[in-house]
C-alpha positions in Angstrom: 208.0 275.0 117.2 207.7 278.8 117.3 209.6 280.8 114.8 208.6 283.9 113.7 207.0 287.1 114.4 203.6 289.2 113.3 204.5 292.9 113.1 201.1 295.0 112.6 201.3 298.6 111.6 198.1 298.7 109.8 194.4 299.0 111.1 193.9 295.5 112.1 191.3 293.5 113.3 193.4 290.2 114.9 190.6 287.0 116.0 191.0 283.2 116.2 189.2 280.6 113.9 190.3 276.7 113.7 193.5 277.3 115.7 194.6 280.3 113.1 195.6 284.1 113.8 193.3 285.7 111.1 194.2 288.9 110.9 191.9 291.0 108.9 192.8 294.0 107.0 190.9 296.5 104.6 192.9 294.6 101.2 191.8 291.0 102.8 192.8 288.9 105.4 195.6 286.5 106.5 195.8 283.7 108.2 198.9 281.8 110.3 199.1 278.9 112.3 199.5 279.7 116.2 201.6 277.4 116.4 204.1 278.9 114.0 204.0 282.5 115.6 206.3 283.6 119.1 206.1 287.0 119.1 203.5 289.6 117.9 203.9 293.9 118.2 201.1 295.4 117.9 202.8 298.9 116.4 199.5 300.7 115.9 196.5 301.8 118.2 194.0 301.3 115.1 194.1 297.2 116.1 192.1 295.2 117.9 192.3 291.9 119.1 189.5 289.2 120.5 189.4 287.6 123.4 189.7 284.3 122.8 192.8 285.2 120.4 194.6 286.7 123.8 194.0 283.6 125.6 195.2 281.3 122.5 198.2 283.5 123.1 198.8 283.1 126.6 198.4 279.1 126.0 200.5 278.6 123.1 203.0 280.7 124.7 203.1 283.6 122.6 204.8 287.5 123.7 201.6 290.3 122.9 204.0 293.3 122.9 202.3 297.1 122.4 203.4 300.4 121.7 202.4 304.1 122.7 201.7 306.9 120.9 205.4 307.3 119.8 205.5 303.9 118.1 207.4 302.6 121.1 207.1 299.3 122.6 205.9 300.5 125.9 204.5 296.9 127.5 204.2 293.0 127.3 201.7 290.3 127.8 203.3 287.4 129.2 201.5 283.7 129.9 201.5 282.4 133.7 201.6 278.7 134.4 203.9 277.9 131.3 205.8 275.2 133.4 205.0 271.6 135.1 207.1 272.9 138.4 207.2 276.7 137.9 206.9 276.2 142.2 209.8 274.5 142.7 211.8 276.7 140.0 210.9 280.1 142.4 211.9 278.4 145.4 215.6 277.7 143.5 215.9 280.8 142.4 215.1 282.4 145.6 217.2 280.1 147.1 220.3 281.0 144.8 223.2 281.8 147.0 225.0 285.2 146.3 228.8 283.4 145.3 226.8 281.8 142.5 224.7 284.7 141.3 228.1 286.6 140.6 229.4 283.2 138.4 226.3 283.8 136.6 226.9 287.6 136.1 230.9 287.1 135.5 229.8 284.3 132.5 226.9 286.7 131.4 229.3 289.9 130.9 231.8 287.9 129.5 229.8 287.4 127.0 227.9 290.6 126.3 231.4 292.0 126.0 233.3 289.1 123.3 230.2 289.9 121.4 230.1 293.6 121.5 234.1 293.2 120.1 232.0 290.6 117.2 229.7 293.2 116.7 232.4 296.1 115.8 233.8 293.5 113.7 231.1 292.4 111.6 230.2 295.9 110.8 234.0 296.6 110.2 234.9 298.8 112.9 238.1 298.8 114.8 238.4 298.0 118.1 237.3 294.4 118.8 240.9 293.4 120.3 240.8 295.6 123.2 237.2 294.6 123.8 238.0 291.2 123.8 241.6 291.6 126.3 238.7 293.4 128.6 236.3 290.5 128.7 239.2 288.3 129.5 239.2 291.2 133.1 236.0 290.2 133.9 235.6 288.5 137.9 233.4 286.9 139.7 230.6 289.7 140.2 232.6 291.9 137.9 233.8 294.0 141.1 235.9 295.8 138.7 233.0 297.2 137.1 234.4 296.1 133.4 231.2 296.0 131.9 230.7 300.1 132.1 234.4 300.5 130.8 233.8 298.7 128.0 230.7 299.8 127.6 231.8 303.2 126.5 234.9 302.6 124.9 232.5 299.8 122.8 230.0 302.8 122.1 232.8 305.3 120.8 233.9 302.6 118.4 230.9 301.5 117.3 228.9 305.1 116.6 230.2 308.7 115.8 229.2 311.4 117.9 227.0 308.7 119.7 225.7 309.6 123.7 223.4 306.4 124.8 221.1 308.6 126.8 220.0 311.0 123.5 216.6 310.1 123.1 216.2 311.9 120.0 218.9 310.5 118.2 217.4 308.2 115.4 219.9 305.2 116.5 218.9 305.2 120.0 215.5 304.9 119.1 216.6 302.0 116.7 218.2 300.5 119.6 215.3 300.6 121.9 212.8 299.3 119.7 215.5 296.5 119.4 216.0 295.5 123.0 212.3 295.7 123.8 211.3 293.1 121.1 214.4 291.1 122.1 214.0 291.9 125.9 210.6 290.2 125.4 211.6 287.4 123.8 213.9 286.5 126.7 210.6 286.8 129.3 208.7 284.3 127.0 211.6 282.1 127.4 212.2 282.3 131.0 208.7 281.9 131.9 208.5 278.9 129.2 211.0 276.7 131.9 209.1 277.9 135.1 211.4 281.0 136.3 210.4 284.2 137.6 211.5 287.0 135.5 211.3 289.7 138.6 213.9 287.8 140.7 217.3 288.3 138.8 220.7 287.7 138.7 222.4 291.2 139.3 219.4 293.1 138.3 217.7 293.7 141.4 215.1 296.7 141.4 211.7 296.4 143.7 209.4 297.7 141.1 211.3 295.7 138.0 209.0 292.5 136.9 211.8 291.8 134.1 214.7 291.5 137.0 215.9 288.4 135.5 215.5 289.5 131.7 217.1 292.3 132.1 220.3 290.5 133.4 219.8 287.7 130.8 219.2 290.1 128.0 222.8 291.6 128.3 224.5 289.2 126.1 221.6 289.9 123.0 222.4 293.4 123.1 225.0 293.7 120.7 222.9 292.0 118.0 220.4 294.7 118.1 223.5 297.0 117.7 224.5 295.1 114.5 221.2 295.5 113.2 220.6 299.3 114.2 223.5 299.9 112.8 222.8 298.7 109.2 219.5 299.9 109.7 220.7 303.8 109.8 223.2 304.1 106.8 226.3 302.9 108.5 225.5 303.8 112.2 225.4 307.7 110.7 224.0 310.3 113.2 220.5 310.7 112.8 217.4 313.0 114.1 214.7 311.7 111.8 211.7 309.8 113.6 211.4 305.8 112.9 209.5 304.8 109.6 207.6 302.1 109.1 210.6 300.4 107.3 212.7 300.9 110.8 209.9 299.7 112.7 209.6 296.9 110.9 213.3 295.8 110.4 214.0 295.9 114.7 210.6 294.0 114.9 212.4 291.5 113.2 215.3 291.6 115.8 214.6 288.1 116.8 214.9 286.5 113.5 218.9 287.4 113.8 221.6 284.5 113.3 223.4 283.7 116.5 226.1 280.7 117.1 226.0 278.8 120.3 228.4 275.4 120.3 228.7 274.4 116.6 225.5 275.4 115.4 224.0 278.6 113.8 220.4 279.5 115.1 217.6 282.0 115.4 218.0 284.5 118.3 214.4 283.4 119.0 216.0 279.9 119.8 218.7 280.9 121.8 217.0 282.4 123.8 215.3 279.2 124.4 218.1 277.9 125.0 219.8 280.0 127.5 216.6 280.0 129.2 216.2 276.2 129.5 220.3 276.2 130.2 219.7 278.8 132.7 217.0 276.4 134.6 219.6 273.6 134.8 222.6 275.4 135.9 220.3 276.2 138.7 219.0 273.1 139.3 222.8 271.6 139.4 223.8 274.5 141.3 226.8 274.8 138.1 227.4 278.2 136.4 229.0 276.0 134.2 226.2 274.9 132.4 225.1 278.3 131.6 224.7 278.6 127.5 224.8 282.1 125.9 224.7 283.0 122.1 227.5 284.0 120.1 227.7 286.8 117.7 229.6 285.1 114.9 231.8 288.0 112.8 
């Protein structure tokens, strides 16, 4: 089983030999099982990588994401074909009927919001009982729009002096890096048990291919907070571009503990798990069986 990720900053030369990624760099080489690897970010335009290493990739299931010229992740190769009835999974989820898309979207802010309160708590901010009392608000749909409400009380809380759409604030570029890596992580996993990340939940743009990502992704979000937040000295504000070191440490975003029933995991795994979860609360036409991680305080 996949679990962990390859983070190249470095001139690199990335090729395949007896079932290994070799990557190749001027102080010597380095080689990892395929098997072993789920995610790789190739975080510099001085790498190049073979052919037959892409298509390895694609077969063993493995998320190629790339960055521009700012050092942000800026797209994602994705395998097709990953599952045995990836036919009859499209025709579900086209089939989906709109009462139970909103049990979907009521279970999925739910969450997003008890683990936004987790997150303010684990990084010993005040604030998580109101956040939770809101979640509790939450309808079928969320006609009440609670998710935005909470979302900026959550961000006041959380960040001083914080506005989510300042691109050149340090933590927001923290945060991006964050949700892309994790944002791709949830594609892999979706297109792992045959459904089509452009048809979503909520989510609903024409010219979105991650439709269904982008709804799933929600309830990761506030583990990329946690870790931005360590990341910049306390949640501090910020102007100072992304080092190597911050780069590096959201790459890793994945590797994050989560809790879903009694057992601590991976966010790699879980989102595996909602994923495969996801597939069977379609299948059984149950929101019920929907599974979605828990940030544990």
């Amino acid at each position: 089983m996949a679990w962990r990720g390859l983070h190249l900053t470095r001139p690199s030369r990335l090729s395949l030999a007896d079932g290994q990624i070799v990557v190749s760099q001027d102080d010597g080489e380095v080689r990892l099982a395929i098997e072993d690897v789920a995610w790789i970010v190739v975080d510099t335009s001085q790498s190049t990588l073979t052919g037959a290493l892409l298509s390895a990739c694609m077969a063993a299931g493995i998320a190629v994401i790339v960055t521009d010229e700012t050092h942000t992740p800026s797209g994602v190769a994705l395998p097709f074909h990953r599952h045995f009835r990836q036919a009859d999974m499209a025709q579900r989820q086209v089939g989906l009927t709109a009462p139970f898309k909103k049990r979907l979207w009521q279970s999925v802010v739910r969450r997003k919001i008890d683990n936004q309160a987790a997150a303010l708590a684990a990084v010993g901010r005040g604030g998580a009982g109101p956040l939770r009392e809101m979640a509790k608000l939450v309808g079928s749909g969320d006609p009440g729009n609670v998710e935005a409400r909470a979302a900026r009380y959550y961000w006041g809380q959380l960040f001083a002096e914080f506005r989510r759409e300042d691109e050149g604030d340090r933590r927001n570029k923290l945060l991006n890096y964050g949700y892309a890596v994790v944002r791709s992580g949830v594609a892999r996993a979706l297109v792992a048990y045959g459904l089509v990340p452009s048809l979503g939940i909520m989510h609903a743009s024409v010219s979105n291919p991650f439709n269904l990502a982008d709804d799933l992704v929600e309830p990761f979000r506030p583990f990329v907070d946690v870790l931005a937040w360590r990341t910049v000295e306390d949640g501090q504000p910020c102007r100072k571009d992304l080092t190597v070191d911050d780069r590096r440490a959201m790459a890793g975003a994945l590797l994050a503990e989560a809790r879903m029933g009694s057992e601590r995991i991976s966010l790699l795994v879980a989102t595996e798990r909602a994923a495969a979860s996801l597939a069977r609360a379609m299948e059984a036409a149950s929101g019920a069986l929907l599974e979605l991680p828990e940030l544990a305080p």
